[in-house]
C-alpha positions in Angstrom: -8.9 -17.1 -19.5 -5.6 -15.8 -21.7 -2.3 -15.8 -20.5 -2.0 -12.0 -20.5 0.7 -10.3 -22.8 4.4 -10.5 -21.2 5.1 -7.2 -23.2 2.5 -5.8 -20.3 3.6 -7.9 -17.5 3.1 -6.1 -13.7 4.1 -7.1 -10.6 1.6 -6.9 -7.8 2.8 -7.2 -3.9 -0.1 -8.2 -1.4 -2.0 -9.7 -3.9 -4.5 -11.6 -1.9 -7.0 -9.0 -0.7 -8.4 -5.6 -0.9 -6.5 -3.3 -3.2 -3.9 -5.9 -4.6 -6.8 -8.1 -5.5 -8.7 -5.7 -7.2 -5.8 -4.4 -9.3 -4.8 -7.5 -10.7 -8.2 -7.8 -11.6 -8.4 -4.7 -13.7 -4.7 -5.8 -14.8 -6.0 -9.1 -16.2 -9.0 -7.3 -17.9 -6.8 -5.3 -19.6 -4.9 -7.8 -21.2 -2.2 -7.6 -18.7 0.2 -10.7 -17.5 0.7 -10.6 -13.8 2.9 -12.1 -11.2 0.9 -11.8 -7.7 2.9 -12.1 -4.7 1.3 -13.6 -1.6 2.2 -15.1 1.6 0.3 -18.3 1.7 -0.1 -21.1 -0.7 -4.2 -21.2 -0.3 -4.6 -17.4 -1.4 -1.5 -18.4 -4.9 -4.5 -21.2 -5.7 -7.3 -18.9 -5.3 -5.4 -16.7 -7.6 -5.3 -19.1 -9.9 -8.8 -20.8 -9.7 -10.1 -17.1 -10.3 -7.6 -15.8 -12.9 -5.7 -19.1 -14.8 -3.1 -18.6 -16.7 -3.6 -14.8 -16.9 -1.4 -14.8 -13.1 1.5 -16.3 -11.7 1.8 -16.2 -8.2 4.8 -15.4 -6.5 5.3 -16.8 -2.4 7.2 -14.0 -0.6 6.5 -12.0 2.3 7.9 -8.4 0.9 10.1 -8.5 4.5 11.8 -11.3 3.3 14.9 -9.9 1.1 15.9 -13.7 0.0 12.1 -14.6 -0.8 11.7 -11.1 -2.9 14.7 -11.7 -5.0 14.0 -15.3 -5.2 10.3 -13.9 -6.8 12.1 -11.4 -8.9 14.2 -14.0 -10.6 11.4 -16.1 -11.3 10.2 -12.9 -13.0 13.3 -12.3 -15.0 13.2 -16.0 -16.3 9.4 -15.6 -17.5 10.0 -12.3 -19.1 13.0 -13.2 -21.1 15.0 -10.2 -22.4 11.1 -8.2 -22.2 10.8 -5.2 -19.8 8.6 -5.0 -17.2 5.9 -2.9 -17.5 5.1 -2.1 -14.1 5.4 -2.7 -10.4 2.2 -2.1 -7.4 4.2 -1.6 -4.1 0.9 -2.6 -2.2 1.7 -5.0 0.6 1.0 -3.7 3.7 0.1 -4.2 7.9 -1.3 -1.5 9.9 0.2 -1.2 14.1 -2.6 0.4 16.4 -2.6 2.1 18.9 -1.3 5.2 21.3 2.6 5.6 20.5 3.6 5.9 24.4 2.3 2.0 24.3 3.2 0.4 21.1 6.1 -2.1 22.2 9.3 -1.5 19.6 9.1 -4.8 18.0 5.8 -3.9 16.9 6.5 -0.5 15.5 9.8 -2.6 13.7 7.4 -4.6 12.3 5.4 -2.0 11.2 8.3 -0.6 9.2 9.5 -3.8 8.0 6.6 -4.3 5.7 5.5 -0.8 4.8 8.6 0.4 4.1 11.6 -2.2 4.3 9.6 -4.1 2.2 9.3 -1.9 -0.8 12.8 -0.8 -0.4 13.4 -4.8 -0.7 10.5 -5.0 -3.9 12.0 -2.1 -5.6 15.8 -3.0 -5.6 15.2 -6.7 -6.3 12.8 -5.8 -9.8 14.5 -2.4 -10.6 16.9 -3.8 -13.0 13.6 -5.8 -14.5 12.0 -2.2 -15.1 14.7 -0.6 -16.5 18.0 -0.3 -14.4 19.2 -3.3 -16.4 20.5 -1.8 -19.8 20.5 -5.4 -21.6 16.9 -5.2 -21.8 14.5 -4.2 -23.8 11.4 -2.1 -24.2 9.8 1.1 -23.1 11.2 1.6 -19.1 8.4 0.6 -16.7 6.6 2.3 -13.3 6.6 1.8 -10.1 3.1 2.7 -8.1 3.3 3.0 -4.8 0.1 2.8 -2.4 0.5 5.1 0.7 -2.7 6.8 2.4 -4.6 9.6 3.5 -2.6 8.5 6.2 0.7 9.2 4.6 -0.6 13.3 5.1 -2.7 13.5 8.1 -1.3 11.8 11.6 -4.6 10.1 13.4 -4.7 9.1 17.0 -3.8 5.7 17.9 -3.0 5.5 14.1 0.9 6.9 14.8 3.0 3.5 13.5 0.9 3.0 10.5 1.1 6.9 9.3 4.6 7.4 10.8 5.2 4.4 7.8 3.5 6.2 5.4 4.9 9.2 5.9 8.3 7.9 5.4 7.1 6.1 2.0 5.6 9.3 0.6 9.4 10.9 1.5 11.3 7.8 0.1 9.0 8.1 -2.9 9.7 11.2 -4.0 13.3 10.7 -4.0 13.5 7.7 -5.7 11.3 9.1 -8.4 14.2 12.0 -8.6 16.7 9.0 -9.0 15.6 6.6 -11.0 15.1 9.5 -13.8 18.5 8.7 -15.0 16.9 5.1 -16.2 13.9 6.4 -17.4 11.8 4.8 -14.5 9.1 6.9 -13.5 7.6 6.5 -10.0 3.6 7.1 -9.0 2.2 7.4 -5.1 -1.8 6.9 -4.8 -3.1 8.0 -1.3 -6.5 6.3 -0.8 -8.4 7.6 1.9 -10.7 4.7 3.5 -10.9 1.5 1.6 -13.1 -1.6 2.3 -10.1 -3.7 3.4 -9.7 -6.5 6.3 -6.3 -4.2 7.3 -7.9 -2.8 10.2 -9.8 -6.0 11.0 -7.1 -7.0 14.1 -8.2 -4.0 16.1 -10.4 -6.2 17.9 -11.5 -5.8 21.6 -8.6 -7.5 23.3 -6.8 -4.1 21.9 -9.6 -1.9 23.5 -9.5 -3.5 27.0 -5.5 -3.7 27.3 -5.6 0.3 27.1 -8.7 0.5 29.7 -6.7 1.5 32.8 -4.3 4.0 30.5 -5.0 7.8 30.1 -6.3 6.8 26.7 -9.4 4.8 27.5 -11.9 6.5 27.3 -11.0 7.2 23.7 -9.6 3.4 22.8 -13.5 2.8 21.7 -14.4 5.5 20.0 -11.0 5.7 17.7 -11.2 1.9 17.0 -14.8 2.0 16.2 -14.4 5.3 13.8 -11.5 2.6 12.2 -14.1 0.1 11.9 -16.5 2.1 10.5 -14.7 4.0 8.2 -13.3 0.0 6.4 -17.0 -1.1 6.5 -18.3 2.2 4.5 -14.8 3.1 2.8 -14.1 3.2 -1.0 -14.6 0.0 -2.8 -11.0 -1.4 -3.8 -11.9 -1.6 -7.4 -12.0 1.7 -7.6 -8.2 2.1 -6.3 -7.6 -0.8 -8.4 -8.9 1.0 -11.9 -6.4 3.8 -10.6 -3.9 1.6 -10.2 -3.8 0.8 -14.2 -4.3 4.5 -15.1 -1.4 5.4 -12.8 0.7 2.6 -15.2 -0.9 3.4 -18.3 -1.5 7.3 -18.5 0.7 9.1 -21.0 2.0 11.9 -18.5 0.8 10.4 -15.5 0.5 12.8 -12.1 3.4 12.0 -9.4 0.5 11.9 -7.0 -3.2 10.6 -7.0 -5.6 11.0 -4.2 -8.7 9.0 -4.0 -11.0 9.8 -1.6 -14.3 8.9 -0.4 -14.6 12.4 1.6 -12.6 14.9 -0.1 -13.5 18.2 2.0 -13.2 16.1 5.4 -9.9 14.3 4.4 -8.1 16.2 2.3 -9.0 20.6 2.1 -9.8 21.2 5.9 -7.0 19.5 6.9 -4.5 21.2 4.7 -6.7 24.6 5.3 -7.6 24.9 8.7 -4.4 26.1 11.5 -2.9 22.6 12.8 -3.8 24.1 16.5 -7.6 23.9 15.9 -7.7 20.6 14.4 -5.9 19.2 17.1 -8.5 20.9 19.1 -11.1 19.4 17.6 -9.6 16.0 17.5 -9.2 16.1 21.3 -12.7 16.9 22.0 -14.2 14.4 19.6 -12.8 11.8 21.3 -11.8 12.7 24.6 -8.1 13.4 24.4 -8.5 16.4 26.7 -6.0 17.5 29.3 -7.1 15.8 32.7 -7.1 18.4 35.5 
């Protein structure tokens, strides 16, 4: 396989599954270089056995701030004096689970990757896109993945929306400010997505809320998460948005992608916030005890 062209280098965080996977994928077949970032060593030689030279991988964990800017500069060094074309904010963890029980480590946690971590992505390869004057070439992007999530608040769902929410907010700012260098900023919100991110909701989870108010509905909301990653969107398809998102001529500064439109996306932003609650409750048993 080719090396990729450097004048079309990308940066992919969470690189070793899902919708990182599939968009350096789509990256490579487009004649792309890319530098993959990933936690562990096994999934930087997978990258490599399945790609070559077409990807370098990058070891960080995007919480790291030292590890990120240690990645960056080995991103710098490769690219020269070059630009980089783009940057796919996609690492991320999802915290289950009713917010009167998450512990705050865990909702710290939550935040420390979804949204620290890009914060740490985009300052560290910023100047690589564009912020650094001494470079050259056409400014690059920076694609952010939130979710349907980042729109609509689920039950037992609260830390991972509550992260996306913030993103979508932080997002649209940074867009507004990094106008001055000519770096344009892109969200996609993918509804469900065959992903192993919801794969740690396991049963332990389920019976540590058994005795709690919200038992009766642990199951049901935990198996609708199940469901909904085993039936979801493939993650090529977000991938193949991914590089439109990077490539388009006068790309939008939002993309949904969803595998349920009318259910995800126009009752929810139709239909009085009262009677959705409603019908939340009922569907899983989140009724008022008497």
């Amino acid at each position: 396989m080719t090396k990729g062209s450097l004048d079309r280098a990308i940066v992919v965080t969470g690189a070793s599954t899902g919708i990182g996977r599939a968009a350096v994928a789509k990256a490579v077949r487009e004649g792309a270089h890319v530098f993959a970032s990933v936690r562990k060593q096994v999934d930087a030689d997978g990258l490599r056995s399945e790609f070559g030279g077409a990807v370098t991988p990058l070891l960080f964990d995007v919480a790291d701030e030292a590890a990120v800017n240690a990645g960056a500069a080995q991103v710098a060094a490769a690219l020269g004096k070059r630009r980089l074309f783009g940057l796919l904010n996609n690492a991320g963890i999802a915290v289950s689970g009713p917010l009167l029980y998450v512990e705050n480590d865990d909702l710290r946690r939550q935040f420390e990757t979804n949204l620290i971590g890009v914060h740490n992505c985009v300052r560290a390869f910023a100047p690589l896109l564009g912020a650094d004057p001494e470079r050259s070439g056409t400014p690059g992007r920076i694609v952010m993945i939130s979710s349907v999530g980042g729109k609509f608040g689920s039950p037992f769902a609260g830390p991972y929306s509550a992260s996306k929410f913030a993103l979508e907010g932080y997002s649209q700012s940074l867009r507004r400010e990094l106008m001055v260098f000519g770096i344009d900023v892109i969200v996609i919100g993918p509804g469900a997505i065959k992903t192993p991110i919801w794969d740690k909701a396991d049963e332990t989870q389920i019976q540590r809320l058994s005795n709690t108010p919200y038992g009766k509905a642990a199951r049901a909301v935990y198996e609708y998460f199940m469901s909904a990653g085993r039936t979801g969107l493939e993650p090529s398809a977000v991938g193949d948005l991914v590089w439109r998102a990077f490539s388009a001529p006068s790309p939008k500064t939002r993309y949904e992608i969803l595998r349920r439109p009318f259910m995800d996306a126009v009752l929810p932003r139709n239909l009085p916030p009262r009677m959705i609650d409603k019908a939340i409750a009922q569907r899983l048993g989140l009724t008022k005890r008497g």
